[in-house]
N, C-alpha and C positions, 0 to 999 in steps of 0.2 A: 418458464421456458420462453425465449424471443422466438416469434417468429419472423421470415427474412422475403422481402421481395426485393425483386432486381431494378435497382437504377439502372433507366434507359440510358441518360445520360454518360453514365460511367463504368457502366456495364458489372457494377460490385455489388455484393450485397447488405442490405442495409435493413438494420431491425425494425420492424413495426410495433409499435405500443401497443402494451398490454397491461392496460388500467388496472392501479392500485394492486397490483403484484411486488411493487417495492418494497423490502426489507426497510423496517423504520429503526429510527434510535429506540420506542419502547420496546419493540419486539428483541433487541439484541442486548440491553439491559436486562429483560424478564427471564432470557435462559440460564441467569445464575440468581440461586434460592439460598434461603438460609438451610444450613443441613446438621448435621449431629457435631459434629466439627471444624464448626467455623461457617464457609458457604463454598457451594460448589455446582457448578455446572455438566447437567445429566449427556448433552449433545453436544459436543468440541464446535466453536465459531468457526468456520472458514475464514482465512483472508490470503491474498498476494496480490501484491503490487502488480498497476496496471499502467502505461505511461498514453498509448494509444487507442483509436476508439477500434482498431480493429482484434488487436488483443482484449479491451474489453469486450468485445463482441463472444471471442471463444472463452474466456476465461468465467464470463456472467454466467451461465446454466448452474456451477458448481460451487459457487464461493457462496459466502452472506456477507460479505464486505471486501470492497474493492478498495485499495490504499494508492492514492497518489503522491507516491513517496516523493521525496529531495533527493532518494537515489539515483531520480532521471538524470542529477548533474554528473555522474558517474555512467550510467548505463547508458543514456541519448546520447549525451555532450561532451564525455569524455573528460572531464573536469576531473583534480585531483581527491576535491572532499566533497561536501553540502555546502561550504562556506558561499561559494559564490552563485549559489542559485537565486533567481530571480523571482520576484511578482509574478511577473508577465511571463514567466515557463512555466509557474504553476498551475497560472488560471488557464492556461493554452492549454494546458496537456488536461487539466481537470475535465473543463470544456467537453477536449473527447472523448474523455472515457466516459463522462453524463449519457451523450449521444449515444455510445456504443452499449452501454447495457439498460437494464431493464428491472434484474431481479434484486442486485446484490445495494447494500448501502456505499454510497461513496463516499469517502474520507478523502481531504487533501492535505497536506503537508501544509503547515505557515515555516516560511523559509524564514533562516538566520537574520536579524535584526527585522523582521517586520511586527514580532511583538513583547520585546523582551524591555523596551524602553519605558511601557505604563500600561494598564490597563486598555486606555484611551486606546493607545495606537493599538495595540492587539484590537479591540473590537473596529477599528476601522480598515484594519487589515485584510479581516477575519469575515466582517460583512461585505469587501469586494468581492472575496473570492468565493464565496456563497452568492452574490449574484449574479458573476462573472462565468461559472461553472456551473450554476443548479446542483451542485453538492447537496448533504445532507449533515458533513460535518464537518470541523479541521480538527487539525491531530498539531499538539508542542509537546515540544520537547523541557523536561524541569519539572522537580519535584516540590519541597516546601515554597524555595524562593516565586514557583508560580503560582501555587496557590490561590492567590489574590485575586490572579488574570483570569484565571479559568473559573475563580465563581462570579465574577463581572461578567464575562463572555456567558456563561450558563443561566445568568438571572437576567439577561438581555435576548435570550430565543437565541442564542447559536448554540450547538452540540459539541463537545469537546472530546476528543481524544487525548489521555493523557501519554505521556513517555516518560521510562523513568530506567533507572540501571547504565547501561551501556546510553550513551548521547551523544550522537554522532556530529553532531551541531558544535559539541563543545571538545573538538579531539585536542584541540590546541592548549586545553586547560587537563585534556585527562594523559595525554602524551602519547596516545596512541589508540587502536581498538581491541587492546587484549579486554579480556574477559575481570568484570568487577564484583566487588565482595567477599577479595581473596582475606582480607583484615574485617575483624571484630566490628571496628570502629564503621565501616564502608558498609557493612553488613545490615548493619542497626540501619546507616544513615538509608537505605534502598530502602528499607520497610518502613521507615518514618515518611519518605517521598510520596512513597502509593498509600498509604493513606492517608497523606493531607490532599495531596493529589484525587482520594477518593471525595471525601471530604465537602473537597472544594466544589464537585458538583461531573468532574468526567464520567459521564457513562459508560467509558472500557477505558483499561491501561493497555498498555504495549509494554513490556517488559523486555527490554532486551540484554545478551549477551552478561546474565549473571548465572552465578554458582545456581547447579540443581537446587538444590537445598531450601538455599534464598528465595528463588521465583517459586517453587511449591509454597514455601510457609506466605507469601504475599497472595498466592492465589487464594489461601484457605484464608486469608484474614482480612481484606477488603469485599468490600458490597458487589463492585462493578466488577466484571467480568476482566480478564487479566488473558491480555494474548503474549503468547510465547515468540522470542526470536532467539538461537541458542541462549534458553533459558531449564523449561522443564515438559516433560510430554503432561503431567500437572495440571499446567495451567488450562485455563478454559477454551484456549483455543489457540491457533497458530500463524505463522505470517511470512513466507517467505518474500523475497525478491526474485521474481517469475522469471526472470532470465538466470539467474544463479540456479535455480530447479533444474529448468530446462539442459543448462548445461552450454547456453552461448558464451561462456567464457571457459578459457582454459583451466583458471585456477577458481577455486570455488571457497569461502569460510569452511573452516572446520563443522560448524552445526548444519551445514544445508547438505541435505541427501537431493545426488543431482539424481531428476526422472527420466533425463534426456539426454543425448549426449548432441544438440541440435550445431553448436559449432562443426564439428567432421560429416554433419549429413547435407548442412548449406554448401559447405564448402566442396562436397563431391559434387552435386549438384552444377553448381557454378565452374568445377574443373569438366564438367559432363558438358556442359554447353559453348564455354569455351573452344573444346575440340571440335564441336560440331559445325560452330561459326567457322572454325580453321578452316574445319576440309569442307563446307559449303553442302555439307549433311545436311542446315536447318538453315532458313527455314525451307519447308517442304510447301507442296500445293496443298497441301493442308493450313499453313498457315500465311496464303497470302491469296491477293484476290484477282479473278479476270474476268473477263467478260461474259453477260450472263448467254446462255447458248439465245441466238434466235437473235442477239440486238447489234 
């Protein structure tokens, strides 16, 4: 748990260190065992996306990994996919969210073409934004075809998150984000990804947006831990995008149960204030300043 003192400066609150309370990559590898059938994890990972350091602020107490997705290019920036996400959004946004938490593992996104061209460039990619952010890992997207990448990056001290199923990275080649592994053939190929993907050396998958079925039998048959995105409640652990939870957007995927409905409570909010500014309700002498009595 952070604790929080006040910037004089800026009058916010900002977490104080609290050494070696961070969630490591071995600690989040060790909560899945070999078990009777196959391997399985006794206590479900936490994860959801975090883009800023004040959301990782409230978000850190309850996660064990913080994911700074490529869905900022969506959620921040309003961009149509992930295609056009940048370096330099990642490392910014990774950045804050280091700042803002304390307890949870941070994972960043390696955005579209910064390691799909060689090994090479993945690990140069991959160690900016690990020194850039103070991360603890990055997360690609690709199953066998990365293989190679992810055990170069893993036998060089970076930690890897794999991706595999649903690849948001690749919509243009899969033709949309419906749901994968509806064919035999698709089916097979998701299980063969997580585990060359295991393999190769990733310490957790991210499974996303495949048949129940499929992400259960991959959770019971790889090593590393296997976190769910409409996948299976299964697997070892889960992942939303914090704002699709919450309920800041109108329409929500099929697999996200919203916890919040925070778009109609800003939006009253802001219609509440609105009015106030109208009729010259606010601000009140409560929120403005005069003279102190006596000067």
């Amino acid at each position: 748990m952070s604790t929080f003192t006040i910037d004089t400066s800026t009058s916010r609150a900002t977490p104080s260190p609290v050494p070696g309370k961070r969630t490591t990559v071995p600690a989040i590898r060790s909560r899945k065992l070999p078990a009777e059938n196959g391997f399985a994890t006794a206590e479900p990972i936490v994860m959801l996306t975090a883009y800023t350091m004040r959301m990782a602020q409230l978000l850190d107490p309850h996660c064990d990994m913080l994911l700074v997705g490529d869905s900022l290019g969506q959620v921040i920036y309003g961009l149509p996919s992930t295609i056009p996400v940048t370096m330099e959004m990642m490392c910014a946004h990774g950045a804050a969210v280091v700042r803002g938490s304390w307890h949870a593992l941070v994972a960043v996104d390696m955005p579209f073409g910064s390691y799909e061209g060689s090994p090479e460039q993945a690990f140069a990619s991959a160690s900016r934004i690990m020194k850039e952010t103070g991360c603890a890992a990055v997360k690609l997207e690709g199953g066998e075809a990365m293989a190679p990448t992810i055990a170069f990056l893993s036998g060089r001290g970076i930690p890897v998150v794999g991706h595999v199923g649903l690849t948001p990275q690749a919509v243009n080649v899969l033709g949309g984000y419906g749901a994968r592994g509806r064919e035999e053939q698709e089916a097979r190929k998701i299980l063969a990804d997580a585990r060359a993907v295991a393999d190769a050396g990733a310490f957790c998958i991210v499974v996303e947006g495949v048949l129940e079925d499929i992400a259960t039998d991959v959770a019971r048959n790889v090593a590393p831990p296997v976190i769910g995105i409409g996948a299976s409640a299964e697997c070892d652990g889960q992942v939303l995008v914090t704002d699709d939870m919450l309920g800041v957007f109108e329409r929500t995927p099929r697999f996200v149960k919203r916890y919040d409905d925070l778009a109609a409570r800003i939006s009253a909010a802001a219609a509440m204030y609105a009015s106030e500014v109208r009729d010259r309700s606010f601000p009140t002498s409560g929120q403005t300043y005069r003279p102190k009595s006596g000067s």
